[in-house]
PyMOL CGO cylinders between C-alpha atoms (Angstrom):
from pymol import cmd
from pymol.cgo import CYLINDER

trace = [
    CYLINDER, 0.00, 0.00, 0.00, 0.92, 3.50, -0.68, 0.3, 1, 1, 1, 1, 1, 1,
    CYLINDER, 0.92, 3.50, -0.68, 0.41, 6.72, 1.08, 0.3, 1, 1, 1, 1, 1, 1,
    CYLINDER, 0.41, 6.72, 1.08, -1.10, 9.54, -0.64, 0.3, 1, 1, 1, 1, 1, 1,
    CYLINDER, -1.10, 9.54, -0.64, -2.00, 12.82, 0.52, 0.3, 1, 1, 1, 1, 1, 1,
    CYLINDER, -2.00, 12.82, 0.52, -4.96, 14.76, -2.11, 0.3, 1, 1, 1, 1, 1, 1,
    CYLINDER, -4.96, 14.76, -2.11, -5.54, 18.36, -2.15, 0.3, 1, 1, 1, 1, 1, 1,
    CYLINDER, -5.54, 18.36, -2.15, -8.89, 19.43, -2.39, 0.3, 1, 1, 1, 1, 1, 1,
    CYLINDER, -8.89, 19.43, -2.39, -9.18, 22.55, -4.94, 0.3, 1, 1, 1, 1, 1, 1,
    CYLINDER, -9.18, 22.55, -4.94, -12.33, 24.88, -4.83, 0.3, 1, 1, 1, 1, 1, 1,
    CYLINDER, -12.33, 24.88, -4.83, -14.04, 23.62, -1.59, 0.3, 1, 1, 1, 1, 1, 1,
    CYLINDER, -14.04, 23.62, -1.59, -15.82, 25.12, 1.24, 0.3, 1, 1, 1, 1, 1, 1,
    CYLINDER, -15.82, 25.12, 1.24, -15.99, 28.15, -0.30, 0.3, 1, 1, 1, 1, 1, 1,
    CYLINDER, -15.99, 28.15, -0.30, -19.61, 30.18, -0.26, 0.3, 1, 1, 1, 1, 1, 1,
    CYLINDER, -19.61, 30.18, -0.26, -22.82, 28.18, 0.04, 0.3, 1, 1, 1, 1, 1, 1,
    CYLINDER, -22.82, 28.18, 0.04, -22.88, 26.22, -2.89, 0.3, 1, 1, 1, 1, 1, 1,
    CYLINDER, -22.88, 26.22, -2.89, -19.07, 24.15, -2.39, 0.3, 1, 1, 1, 1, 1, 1,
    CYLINDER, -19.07, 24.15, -2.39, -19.54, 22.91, 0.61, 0.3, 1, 1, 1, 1, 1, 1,
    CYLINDER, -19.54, 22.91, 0.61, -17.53, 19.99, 1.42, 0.3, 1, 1, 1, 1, 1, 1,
    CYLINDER, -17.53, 19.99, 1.42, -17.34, 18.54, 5.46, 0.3, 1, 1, 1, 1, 1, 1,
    CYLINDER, -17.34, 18.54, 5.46, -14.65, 16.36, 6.38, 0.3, 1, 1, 1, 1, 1, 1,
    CYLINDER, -14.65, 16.36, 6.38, -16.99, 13.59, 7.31, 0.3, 1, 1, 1, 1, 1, 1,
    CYLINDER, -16.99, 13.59, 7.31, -18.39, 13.33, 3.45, 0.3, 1, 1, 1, 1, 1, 1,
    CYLINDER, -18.39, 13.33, 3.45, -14.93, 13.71, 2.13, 0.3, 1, 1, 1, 1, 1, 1,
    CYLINDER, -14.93, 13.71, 2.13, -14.06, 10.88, 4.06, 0.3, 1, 1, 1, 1, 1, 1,
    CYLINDER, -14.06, 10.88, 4.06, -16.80, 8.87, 3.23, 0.3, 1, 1, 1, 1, 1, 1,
    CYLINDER, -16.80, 8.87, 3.23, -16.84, 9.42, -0.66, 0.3, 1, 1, 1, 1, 1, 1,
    CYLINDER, -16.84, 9.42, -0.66, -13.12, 8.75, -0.50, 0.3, 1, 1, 1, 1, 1, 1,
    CYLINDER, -13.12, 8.75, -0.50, -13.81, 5.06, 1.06, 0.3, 1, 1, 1, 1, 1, 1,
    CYLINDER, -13.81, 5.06, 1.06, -16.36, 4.82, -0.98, 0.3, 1, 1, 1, 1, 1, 1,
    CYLINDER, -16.36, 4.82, -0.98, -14.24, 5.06, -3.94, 0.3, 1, 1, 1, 1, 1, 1,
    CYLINDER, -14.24, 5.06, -3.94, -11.87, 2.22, -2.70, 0.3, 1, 1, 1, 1, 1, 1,
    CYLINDER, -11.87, 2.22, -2.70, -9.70, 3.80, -0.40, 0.3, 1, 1, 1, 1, 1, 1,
    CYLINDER, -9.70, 3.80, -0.40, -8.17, 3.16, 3.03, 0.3, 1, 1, 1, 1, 1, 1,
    CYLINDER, -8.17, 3.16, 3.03, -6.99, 4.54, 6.17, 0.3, 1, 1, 1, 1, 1, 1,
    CYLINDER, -6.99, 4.54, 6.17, -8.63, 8.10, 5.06, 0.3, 1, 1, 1, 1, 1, 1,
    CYLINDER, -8.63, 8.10, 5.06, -8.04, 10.97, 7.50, 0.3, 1, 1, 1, 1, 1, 1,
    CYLINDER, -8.04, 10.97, 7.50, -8.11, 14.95, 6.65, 0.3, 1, 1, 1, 1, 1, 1,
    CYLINDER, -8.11, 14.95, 6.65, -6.52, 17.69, 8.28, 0.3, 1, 1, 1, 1, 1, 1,
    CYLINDER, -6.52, 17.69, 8.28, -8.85, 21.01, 8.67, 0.3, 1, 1, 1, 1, 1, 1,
    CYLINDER, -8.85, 21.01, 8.67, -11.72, 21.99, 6.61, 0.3, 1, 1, 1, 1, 1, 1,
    CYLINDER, -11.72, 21.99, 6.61, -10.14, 23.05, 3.64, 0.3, 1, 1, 1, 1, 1, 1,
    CYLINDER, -10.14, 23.05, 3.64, -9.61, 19.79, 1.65, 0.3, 1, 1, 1, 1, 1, 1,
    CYLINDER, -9.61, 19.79, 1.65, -6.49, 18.07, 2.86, 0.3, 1, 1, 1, 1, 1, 1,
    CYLINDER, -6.49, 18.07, 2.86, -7.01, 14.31, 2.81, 0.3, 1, 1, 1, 1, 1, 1,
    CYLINDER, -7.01, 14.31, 2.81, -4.34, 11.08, 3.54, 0.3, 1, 1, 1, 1, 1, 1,
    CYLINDER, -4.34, 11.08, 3.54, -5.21, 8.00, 1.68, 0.3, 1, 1, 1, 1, 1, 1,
    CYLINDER, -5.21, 8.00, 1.68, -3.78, 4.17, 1.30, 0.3, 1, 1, 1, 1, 1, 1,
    CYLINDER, -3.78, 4.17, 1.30, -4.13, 2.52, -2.27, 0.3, 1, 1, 1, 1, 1, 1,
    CYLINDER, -4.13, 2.52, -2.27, -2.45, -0.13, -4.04, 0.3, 1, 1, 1, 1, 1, 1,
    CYLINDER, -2.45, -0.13, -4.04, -3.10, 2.01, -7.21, 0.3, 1, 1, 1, 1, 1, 1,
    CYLINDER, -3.10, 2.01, -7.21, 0.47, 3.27, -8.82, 0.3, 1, 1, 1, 1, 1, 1,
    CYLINDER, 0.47, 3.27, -8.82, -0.94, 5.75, -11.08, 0.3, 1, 1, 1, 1, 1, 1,
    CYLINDER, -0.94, 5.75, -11.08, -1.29, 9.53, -9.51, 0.3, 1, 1, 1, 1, 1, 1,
    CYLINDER, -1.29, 9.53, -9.51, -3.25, 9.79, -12.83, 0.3, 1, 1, 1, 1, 1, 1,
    CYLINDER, -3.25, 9.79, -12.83, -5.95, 7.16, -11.75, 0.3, 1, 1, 1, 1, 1, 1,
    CYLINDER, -5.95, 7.16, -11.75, -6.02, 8.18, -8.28, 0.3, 1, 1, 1, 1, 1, 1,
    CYLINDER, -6.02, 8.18, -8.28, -6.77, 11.37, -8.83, 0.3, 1, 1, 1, 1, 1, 1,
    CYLINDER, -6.77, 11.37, -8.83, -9.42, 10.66, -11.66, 0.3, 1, 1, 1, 1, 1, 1,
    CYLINDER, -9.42, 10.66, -11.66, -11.14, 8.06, -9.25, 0.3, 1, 1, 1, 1, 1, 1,
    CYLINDER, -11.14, 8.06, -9.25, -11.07, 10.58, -6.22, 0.3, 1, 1, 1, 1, 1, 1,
    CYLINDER, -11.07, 10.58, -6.22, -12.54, 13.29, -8.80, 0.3, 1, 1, 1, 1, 1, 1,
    CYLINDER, -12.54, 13.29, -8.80, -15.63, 11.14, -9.89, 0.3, 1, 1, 1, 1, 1, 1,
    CYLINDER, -15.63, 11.14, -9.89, -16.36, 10.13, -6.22, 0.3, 1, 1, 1, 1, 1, 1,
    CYLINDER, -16.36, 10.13, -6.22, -16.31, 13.51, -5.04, 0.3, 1, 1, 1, 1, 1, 1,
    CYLINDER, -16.31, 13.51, -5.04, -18.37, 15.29, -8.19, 0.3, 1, 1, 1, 1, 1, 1,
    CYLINDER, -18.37, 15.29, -8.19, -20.60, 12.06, -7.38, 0.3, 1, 1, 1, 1, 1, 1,
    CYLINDER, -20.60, 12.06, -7.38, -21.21, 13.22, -3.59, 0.3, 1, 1, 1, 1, 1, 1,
    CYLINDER, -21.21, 13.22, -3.59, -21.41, 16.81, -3.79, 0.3, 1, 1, 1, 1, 1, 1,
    CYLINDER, -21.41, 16.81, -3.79, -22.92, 18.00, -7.51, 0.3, 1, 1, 1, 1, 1, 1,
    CYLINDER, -22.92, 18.00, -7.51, -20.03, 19.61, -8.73, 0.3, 1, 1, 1, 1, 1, 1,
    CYLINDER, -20.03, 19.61, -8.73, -16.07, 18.78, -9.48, 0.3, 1, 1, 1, 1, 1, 1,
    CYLINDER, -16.07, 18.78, -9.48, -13.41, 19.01, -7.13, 0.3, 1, 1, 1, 1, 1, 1,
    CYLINDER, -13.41, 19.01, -7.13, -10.31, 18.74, -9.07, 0.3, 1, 1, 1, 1, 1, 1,
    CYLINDER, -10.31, 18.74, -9.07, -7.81, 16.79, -7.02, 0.3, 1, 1, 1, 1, 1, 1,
    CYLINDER, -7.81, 16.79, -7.02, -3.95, 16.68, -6.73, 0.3, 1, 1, 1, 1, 1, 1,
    CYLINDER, -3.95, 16.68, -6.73, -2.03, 13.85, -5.17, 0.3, 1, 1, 1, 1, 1, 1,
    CYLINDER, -2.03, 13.85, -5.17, 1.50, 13.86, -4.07, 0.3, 1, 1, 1, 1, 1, 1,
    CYLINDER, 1.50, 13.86, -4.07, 3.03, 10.98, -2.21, 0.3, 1, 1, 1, 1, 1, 1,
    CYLINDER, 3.03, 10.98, -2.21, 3.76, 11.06, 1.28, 0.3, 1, 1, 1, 1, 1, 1,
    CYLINDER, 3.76, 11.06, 1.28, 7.66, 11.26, 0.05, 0.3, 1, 1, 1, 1, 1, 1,
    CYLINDER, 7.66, 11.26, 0.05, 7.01, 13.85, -2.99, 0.3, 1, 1, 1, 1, 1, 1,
    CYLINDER, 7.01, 13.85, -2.99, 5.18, 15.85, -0.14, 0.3, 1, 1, 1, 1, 1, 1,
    CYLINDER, 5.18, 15.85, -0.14, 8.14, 15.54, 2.20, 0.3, 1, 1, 1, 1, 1, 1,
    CYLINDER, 8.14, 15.54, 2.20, 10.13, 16.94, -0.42, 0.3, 1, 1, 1, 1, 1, 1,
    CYLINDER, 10.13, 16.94, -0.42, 8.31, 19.77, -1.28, 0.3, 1, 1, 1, 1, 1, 1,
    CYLINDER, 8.31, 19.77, -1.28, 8.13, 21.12, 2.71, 0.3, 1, 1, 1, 1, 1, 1,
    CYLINDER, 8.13, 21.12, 2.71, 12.23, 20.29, 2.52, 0.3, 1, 1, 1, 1, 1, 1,
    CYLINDER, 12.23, 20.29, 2.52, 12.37, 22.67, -0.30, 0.3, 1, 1, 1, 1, 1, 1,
    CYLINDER, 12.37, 22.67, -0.30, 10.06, 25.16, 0.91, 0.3, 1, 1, 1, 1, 1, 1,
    CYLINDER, 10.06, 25.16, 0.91, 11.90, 25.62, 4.07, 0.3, 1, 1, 1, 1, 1, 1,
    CYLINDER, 11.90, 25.62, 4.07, 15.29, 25.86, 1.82, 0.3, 1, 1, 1, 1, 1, 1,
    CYLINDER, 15.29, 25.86, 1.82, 13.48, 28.36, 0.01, 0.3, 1, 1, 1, 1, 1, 1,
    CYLINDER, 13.48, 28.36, 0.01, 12.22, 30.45, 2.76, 0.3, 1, 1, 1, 1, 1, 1,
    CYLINDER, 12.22, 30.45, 2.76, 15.41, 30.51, 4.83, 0.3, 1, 1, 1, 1, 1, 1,
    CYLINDER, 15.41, 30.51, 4.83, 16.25, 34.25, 6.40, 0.3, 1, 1, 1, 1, 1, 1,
    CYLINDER, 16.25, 34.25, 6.40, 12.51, 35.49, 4.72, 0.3, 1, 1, 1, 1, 1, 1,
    CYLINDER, 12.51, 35.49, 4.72, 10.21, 37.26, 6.70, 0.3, 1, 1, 1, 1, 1, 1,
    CYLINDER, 10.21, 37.26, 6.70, 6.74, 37.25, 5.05, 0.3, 1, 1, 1, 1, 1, 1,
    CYLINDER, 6.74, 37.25, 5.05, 3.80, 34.59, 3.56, 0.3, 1, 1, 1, 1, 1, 1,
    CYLINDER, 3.80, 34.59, 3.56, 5.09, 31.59, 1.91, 0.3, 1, 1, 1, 1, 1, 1,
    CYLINDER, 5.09, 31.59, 1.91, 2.36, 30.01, -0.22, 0.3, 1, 1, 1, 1, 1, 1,
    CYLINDER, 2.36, 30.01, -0.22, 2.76, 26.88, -2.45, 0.3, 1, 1, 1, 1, 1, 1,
    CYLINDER, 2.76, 26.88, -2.45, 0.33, 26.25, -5.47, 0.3, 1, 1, 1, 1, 1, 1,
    CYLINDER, 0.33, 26.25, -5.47, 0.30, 22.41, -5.84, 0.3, 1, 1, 1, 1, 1, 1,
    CYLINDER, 0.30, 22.41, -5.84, 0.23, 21.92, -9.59, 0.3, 1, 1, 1, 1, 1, 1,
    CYLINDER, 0.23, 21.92, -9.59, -1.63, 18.71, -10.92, 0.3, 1, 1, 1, 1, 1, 1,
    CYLINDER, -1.63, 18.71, -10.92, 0.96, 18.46, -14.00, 0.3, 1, 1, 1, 1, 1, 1,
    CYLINDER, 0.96, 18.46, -14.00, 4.69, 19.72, -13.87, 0.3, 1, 1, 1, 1, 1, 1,
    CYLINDER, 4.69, 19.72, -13.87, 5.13, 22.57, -15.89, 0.3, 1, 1, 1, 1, 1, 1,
    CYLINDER, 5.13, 22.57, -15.89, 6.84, 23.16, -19.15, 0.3, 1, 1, 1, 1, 1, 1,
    CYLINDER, 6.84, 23.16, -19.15, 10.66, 24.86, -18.60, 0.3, 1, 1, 1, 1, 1, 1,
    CYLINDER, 10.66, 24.86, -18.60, 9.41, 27.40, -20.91, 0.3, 1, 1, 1, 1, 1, 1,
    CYLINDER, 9.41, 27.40, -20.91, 6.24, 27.47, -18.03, 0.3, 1, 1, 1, 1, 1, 1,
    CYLINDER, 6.24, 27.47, -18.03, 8.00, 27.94, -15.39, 0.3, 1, 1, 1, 1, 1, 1,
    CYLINDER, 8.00, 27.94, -15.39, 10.96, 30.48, -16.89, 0.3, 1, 1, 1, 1, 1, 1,
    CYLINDER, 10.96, 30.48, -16.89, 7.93, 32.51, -17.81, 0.3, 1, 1, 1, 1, 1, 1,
    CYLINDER, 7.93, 32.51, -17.81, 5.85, 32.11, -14.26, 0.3, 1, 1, 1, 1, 1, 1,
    CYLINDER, 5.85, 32.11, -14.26, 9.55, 32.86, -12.11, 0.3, 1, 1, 1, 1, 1, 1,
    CYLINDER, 9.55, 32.86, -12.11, 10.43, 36.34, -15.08, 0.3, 1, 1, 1, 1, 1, 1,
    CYLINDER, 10.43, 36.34, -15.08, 7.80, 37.76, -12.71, 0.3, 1, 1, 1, 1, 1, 1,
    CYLINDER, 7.80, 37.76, -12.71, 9.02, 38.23, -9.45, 0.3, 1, 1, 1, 1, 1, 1,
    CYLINDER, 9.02, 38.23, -9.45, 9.40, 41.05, -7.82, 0.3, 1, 1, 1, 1, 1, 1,
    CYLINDER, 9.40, 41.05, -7.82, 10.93, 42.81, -4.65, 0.3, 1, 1, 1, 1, 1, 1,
    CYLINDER, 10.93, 42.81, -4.65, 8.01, 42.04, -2.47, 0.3, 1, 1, 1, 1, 1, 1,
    CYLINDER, 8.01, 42.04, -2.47, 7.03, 39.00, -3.85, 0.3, 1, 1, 1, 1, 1, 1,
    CYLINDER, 7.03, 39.00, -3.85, 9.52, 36.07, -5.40, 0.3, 1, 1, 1, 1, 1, 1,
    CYLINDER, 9.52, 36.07, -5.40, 8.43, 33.03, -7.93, 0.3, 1, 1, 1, 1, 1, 1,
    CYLINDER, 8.43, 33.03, -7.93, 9.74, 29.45, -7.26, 0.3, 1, 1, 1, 1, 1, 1,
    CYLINDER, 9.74, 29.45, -7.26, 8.74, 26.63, -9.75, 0.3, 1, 1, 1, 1, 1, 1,
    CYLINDER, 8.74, 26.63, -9.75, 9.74, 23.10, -8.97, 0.3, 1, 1, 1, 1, 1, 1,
    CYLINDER, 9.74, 23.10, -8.97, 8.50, 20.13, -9.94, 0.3, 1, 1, 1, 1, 1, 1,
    CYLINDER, 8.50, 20.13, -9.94, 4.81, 20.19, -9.36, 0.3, 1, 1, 1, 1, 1, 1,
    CYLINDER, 4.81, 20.19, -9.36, 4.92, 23.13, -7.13, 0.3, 1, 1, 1, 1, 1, 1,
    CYLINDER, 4.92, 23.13, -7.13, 5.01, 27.34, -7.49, 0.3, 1, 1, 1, 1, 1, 1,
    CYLINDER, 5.01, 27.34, -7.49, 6.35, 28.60, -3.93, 0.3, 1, 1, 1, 1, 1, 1,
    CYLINDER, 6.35, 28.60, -3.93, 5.34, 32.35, -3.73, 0.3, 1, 1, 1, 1, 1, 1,
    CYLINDER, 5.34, 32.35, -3.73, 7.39, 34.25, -1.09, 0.3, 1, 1, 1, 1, 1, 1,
    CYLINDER, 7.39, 34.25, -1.09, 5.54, 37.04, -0.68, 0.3, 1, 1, 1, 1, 1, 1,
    CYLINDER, 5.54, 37.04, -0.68, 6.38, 40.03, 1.66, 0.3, 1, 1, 1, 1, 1, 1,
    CYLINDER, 6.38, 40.03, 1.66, 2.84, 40.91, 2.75, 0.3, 1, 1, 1, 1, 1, 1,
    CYLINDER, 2.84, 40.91, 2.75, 0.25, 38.40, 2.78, 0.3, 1, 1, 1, 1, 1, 1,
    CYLINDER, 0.25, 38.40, 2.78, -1.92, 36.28, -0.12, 0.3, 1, 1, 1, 1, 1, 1,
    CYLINDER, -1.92, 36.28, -0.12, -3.74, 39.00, -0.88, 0.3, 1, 1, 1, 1, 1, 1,
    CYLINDER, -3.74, 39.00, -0.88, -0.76, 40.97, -1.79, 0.3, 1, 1, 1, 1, 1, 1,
    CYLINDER, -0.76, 40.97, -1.79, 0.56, 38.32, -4.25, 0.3, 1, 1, 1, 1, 1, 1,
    CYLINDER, 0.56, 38.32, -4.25, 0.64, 39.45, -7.67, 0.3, 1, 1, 1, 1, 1, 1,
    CYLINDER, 0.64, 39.45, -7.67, 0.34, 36.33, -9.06, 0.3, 1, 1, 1, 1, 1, 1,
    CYLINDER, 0.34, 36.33, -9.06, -3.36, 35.04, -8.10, 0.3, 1, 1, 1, 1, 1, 1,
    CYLINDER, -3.36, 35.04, -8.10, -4.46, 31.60, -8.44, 0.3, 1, 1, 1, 1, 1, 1,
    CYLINDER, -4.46, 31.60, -8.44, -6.41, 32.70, -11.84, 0.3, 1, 1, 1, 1, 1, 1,
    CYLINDER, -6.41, 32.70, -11.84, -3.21, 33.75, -12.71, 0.3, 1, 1, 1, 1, 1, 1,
    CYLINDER, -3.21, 33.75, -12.71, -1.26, 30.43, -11.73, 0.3, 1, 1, 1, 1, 1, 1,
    CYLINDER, -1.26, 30.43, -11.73, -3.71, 28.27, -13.92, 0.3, 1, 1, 1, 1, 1, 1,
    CYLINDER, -3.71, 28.27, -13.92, -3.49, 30.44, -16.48, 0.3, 1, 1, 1, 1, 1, 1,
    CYLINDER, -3.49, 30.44, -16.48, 0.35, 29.99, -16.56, 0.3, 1, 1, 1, 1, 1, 1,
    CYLINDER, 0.35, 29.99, -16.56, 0.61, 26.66, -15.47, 0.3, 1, 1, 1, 1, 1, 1,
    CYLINDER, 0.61, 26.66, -15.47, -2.42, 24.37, -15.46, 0.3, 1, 1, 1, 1, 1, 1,
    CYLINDER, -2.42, 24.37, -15.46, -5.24, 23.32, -12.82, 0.3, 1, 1, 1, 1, 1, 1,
    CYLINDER, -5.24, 23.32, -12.82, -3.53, 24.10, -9.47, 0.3, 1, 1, 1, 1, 1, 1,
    CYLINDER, -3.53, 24.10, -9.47, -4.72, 24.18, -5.42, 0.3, 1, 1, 1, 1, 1, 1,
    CYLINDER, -4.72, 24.18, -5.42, -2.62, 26.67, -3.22, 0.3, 1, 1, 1, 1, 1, 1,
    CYLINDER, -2.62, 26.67, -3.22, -1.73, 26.03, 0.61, 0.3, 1, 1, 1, 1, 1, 1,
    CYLINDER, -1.73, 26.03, 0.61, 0.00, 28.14, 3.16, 0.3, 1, 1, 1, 1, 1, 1,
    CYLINDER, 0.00, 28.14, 3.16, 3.28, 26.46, 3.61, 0.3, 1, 1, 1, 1, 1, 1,
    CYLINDER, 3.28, 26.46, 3.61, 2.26, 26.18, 7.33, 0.3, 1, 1, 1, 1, 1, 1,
    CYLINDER, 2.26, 26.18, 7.33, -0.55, 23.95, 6.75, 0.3, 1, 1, 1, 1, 1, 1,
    CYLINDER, -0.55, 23.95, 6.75, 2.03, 21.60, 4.30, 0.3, 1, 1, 1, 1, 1, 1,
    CYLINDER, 2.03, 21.60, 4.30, 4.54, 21.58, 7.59, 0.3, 1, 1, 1, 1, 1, 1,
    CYLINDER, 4.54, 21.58, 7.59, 1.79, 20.49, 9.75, 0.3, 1, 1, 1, 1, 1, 1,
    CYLINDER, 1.79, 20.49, 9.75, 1.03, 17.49, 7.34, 0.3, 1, 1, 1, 1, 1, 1,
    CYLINDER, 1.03, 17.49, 7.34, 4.31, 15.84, 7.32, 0.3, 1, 1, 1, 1, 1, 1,
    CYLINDER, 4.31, 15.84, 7.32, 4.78, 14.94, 10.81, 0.3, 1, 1, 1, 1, 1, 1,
    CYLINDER, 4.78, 14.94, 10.81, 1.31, 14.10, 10.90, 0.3, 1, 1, 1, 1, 1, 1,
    CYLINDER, 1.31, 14.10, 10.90, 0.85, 11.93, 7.35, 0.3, 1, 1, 1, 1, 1, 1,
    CYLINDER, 0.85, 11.93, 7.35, 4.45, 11.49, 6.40, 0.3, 1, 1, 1, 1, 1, 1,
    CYLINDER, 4.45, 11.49, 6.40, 6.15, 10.38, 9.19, 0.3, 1, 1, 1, 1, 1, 1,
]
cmd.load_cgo(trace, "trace")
């Protein structure tokens, strides 16, 4: 079995996306998996398979959920060790920075051109990190400040979810331990 952790994209947000932990949970078994826990309420979910492909998982967790709740929930899995990685990288990344660190988990790794294009933007207050399947955005101020919205991020480099690094710290203890 492998561990998985699935980001939730477009959830609990107004009346009409609502998503509770206890339904994500349950569509989630109910679309094969095991040992299913979330963290918070904002789409954060560890899963056991036996299924290799991040491409099936992710299409199977999709259907379940747009099954459940009415609408879809694009979904982006990392493994527990791809996950590890990309906290290990953030934290290289954010070394001596005072500010908001935000990481848009990307659900297909970006062309070079992509990313040359996505990082040309930085600025002084905010800075623009591809790698892999992940844009770390180290920006002095908060979110809000970010020049680089998450419109702008799909635009640029395909369906994405984005995270405060602090919740992705929190998980790896807890999920990748």
């Amino acid at each position: 079995m492998t561990t998985y952790v699935a980001f939730l994209r477009a959830i609990n947000l107004g009346a009409r996306r609502k998503f509770p932990k206890d339904a994500i949970i349950a569509a989630t078994e109910g679309a094969g998996f095991t040992d299913v826990a979330t963290h918070i309420n904002t789409g954060n979910v560890r899963l056991e398979t036996r299924v290799r492909s991040r491409a099936r998982i992710e299409a199977a967790l999709e259907e379940a959920y747009e099954a459940d709740r009415g609408f879809a929930v694009p979904t982006i899995a990392f493994t527990v060790v791809e996950l590890r990685d990309l906290v290990a990288e953030a934290d290289r990344l954010s070394e001596g920075f005072e500010g908001g660190h935000y990481v848009s988990l990307l659900k297909q790794e970006p062309s070079a051109d992509a990313a040359r294009a996505v990082e040309a933007r930085s600025r002084d207050a905010e800075r623009l990190v591809v790698r892999g399947r992940a844009l770390h955005q180290l920006v002095a101020g908060g979110y809000l400040d970010a020049r680089l919205d998450s419109a702008a991020v799909e635009k640029a480099l395909g369906v994405a979810t984005s995270r405060n690094v602090t919740v992705l710290r929190a998980l790896v203890p807890k999920w990748c331990a």
